[in-house]
ZAMIZA-86660 format. One line per 8 residues: for each residue x, y, z of N, C-alpha, C, O. Coordinates in steps of 0.2 Angstrom, whole numbers. Layout:
ZAMIZA-86660
X:Y:Z:X:Y:Z:X:Y:Z:X:Y:Z; ...;
//
This chain:
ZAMIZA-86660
770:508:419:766:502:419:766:499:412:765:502:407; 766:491:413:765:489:405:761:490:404:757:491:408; 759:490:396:752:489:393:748:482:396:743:483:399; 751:477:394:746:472:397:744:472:403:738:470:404; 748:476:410:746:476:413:739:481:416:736:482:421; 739:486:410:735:492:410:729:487:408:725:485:413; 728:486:404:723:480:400:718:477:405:712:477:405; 723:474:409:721:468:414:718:470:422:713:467:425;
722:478:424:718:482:427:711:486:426:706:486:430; 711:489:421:707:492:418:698:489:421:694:491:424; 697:483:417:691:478:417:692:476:426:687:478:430; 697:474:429:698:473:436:694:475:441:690:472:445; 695:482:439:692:489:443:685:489:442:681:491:445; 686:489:436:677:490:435:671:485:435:665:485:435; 676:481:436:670:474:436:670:473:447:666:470:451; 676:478:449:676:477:456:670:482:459:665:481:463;
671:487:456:665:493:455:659:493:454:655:497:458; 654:487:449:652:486:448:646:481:453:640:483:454; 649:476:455:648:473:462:649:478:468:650:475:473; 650:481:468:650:485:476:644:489:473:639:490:477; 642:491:468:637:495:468:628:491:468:623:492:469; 632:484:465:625:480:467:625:477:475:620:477:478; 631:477:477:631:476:484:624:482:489:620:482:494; 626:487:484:624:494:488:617:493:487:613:492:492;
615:492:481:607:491:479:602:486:481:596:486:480; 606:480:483:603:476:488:602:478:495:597:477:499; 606:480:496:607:484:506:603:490:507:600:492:512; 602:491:501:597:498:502:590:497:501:587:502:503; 586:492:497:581:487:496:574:491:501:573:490:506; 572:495:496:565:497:502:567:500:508:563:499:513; 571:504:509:573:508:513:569:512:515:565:514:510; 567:517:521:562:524:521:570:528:521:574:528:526;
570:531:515:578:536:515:583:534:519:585:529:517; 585:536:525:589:532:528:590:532:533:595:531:537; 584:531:536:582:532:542:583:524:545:580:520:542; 587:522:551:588:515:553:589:515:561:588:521:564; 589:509:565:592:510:572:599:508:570:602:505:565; 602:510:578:609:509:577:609:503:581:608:502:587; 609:499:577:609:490:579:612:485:574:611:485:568; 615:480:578:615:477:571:618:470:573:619:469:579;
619:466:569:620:458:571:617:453:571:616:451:565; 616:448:574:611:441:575:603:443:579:598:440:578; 605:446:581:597:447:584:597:455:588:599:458:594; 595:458:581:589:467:583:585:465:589:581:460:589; 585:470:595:581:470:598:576:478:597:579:483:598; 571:477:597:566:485:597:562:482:601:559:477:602; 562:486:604:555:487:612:550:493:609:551:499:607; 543:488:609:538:490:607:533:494:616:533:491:622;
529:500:614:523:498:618:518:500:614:518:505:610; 513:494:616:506:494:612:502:499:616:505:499:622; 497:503:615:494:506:621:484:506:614:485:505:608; 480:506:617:473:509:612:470:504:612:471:498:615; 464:506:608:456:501:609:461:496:602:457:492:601; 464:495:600:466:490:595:472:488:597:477:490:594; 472:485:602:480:482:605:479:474:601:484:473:597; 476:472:601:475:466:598:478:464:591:481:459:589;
475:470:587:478:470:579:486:472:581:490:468:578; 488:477:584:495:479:582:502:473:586:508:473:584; 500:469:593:502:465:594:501:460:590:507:457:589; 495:456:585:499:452:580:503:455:573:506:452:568; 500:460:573:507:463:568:513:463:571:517:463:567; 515:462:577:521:462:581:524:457:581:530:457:583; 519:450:579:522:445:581:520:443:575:521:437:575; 517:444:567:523:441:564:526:445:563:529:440:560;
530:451:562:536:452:562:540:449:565:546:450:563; 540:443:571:544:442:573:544:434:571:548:429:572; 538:433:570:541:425:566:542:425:560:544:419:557; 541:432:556:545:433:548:551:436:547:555:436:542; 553:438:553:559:443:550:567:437:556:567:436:562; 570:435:554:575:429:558:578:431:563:582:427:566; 579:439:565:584:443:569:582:445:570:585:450:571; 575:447:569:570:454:576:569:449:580:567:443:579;
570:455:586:566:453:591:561:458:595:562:463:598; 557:456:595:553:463:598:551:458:604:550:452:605; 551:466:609:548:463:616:543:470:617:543:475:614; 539:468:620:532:473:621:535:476:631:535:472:636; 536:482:630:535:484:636:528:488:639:524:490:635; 527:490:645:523:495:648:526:503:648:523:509:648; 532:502:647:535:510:647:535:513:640:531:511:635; 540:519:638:541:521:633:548:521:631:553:523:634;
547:518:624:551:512:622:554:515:618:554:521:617; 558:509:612:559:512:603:554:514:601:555:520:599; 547:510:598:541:511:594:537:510:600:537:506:604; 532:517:598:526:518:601:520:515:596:520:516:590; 516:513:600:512:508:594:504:509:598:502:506:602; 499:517:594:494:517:598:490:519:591:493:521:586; 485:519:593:477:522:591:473:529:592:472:531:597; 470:531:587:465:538:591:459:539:583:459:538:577;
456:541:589:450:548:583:454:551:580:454:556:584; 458:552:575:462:558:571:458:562:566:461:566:563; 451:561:564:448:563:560:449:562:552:453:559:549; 445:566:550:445:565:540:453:569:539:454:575:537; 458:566:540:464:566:537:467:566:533:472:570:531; 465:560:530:469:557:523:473:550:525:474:546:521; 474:551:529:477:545:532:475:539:538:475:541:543; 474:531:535:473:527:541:479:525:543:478:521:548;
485:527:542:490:523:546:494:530:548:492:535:545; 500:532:552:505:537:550:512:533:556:512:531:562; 516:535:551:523:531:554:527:539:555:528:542:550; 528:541:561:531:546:563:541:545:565:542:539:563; 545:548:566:553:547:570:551:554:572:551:560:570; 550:551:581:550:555:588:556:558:587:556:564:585; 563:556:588:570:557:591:573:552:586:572:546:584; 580:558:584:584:553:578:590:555:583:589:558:588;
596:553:582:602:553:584:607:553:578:607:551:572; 612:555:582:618:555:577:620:548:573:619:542:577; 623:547:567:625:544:562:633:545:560:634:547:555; 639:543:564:644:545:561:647:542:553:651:544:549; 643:536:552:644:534:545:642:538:540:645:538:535; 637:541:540:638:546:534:637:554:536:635:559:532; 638:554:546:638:560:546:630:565:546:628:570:544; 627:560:548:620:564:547:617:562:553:620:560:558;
612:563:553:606:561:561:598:558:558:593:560:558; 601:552:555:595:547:553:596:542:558:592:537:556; 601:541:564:598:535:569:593:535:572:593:539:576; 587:530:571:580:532:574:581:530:583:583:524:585; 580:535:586:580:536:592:571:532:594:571:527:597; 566:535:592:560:533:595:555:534:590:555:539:587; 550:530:588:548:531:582:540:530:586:539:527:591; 534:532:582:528:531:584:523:528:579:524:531:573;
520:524:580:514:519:572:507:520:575:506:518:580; 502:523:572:498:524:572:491:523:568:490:525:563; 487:520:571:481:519:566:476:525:568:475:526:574; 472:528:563:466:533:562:460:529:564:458:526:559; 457:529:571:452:527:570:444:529:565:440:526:563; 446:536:565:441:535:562:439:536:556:434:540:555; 443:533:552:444:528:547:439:520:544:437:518:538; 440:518:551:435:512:553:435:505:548:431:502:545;
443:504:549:444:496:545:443:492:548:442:492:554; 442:486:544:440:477:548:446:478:552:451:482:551; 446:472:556:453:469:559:456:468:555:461:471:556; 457:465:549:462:464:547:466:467:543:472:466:540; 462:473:543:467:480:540:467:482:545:469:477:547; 466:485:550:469:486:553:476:484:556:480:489:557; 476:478:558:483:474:557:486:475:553:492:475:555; 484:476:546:489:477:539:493:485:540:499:485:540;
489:491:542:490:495:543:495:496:552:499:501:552; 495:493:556:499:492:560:506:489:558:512:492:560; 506:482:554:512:480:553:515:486:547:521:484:544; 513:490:544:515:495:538:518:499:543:524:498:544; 514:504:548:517:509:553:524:508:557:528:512:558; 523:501:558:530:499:565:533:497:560:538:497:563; 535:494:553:539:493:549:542:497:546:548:496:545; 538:505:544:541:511:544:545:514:548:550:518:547;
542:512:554:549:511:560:553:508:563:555:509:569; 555:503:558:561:500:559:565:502:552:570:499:550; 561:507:550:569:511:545:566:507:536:570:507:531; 559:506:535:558:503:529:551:507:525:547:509:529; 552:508:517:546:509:518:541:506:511:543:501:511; 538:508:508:532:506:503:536:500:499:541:502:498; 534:493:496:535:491:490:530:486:490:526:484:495; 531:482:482:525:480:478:527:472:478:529:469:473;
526:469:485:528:464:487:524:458:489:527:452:489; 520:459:490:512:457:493:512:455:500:511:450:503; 515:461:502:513:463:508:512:468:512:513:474:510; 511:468:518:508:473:522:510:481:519:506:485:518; 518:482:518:522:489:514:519:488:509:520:494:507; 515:486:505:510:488:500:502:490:501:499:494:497; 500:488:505:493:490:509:493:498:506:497:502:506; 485:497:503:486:506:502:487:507:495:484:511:491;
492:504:494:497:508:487:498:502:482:500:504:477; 496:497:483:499:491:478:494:486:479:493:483:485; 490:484:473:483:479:473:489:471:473:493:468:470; 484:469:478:487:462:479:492:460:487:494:455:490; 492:467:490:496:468:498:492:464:501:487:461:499; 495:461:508:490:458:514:492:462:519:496:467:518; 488:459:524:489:462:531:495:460:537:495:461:543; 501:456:531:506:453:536:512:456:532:513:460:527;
518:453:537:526:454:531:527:447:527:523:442:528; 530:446:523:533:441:522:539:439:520:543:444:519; 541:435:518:552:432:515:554:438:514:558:440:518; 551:441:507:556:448:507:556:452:512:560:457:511; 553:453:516:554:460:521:560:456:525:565:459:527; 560:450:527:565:448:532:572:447:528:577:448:531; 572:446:521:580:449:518:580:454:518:584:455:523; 578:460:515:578:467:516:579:468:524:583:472:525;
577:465:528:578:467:536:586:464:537:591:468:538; 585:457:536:592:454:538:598:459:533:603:461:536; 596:459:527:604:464:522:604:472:526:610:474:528; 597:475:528:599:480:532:603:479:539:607:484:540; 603:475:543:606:476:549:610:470:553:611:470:559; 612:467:549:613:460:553:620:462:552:625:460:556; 623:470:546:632:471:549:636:479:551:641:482:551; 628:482:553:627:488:554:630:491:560:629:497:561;
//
């Protein structure tokens, strides 16, 4: 091979390297490890059930995730679904929220078993937040399970951990959502 053309390859490849690895670090953006559903396209469908004395707060975290994020679709069932979405007395724990993965499934993409099969979002009653953390902490738990988890974004994935969070998602959760699954 000639030298110029060694030259010319050289930078090619690495500048082609370069971009795949920024591709990688946007796609990966607030991730919970690598835990995802096996979904993917124009419109994510997750089947939620609400069940507890606080159905009220975790149904509008349900719906804005679904007027924040452009390709979820969440539908609320009576059965048992993708995400279980309920409440309890769990007592002096440590924690008002806990995002569980019931059931993973296989992954032949990298060979692992992080497809979440069934996941559970839970708020600590007794804990005893306003509505509107409590709502904060519902859209944190079900957001965990849709495969994402903590950043310092001013919102709900910051609740807890990051001064200046609300009790909703906003724009970046819905890129972060849409780069995760729209070619999965």
């Amino acid at each position: 091979m000639s030298r110029w053309l060694k030259a010319l390859l050289v930078p090619l490849l690495l500048g082609g390297l370069v971009a795949a690895n920024v591709g990688v670090g946007i796609a990966q953006a607030h991730n919970w490890g690598g835990w995802h559903w096996d979904k993917g396209g124009s419109a994510i469908h997750i089947n939620e059930n609400h069940s507890g004395g606080h159905t009220s707060q975790s149904v509008a975290a349900s719906e804005n995730a679904y007027s924040t994020i452009g390709i979820l679709y969440n539908s609320r069932l009576s059965t048992h679904t993708d995400i279980s979405v309920y409440d309890g007395a769990y007592g002096n724990t440590g924690w008002a929220g806990l995002a569980t993965i019931e059931d993973s499934n296989w992954d032949w993409g990298c060979w692992c078993n992080d497809h979440i099969g069934h996941a559970h979002a839970k708020y600590n009653t007794s804990v005893g937040y306003s509505s509107s953390s409590i709502q904060g902490v519902f859209c944190q738990e079900m957001h965990h399970g849709r495969g994402f988890d903590h950043d310092n974004a001013g919102d709900c994935m910051g609740l807890g951990y990051f001064s200046g969070s609300s009790n909703v998602l906003n724009g970046h959760n819905n890129t972060d959502f849409y780069n995760r699954y729209r070619n999965h």
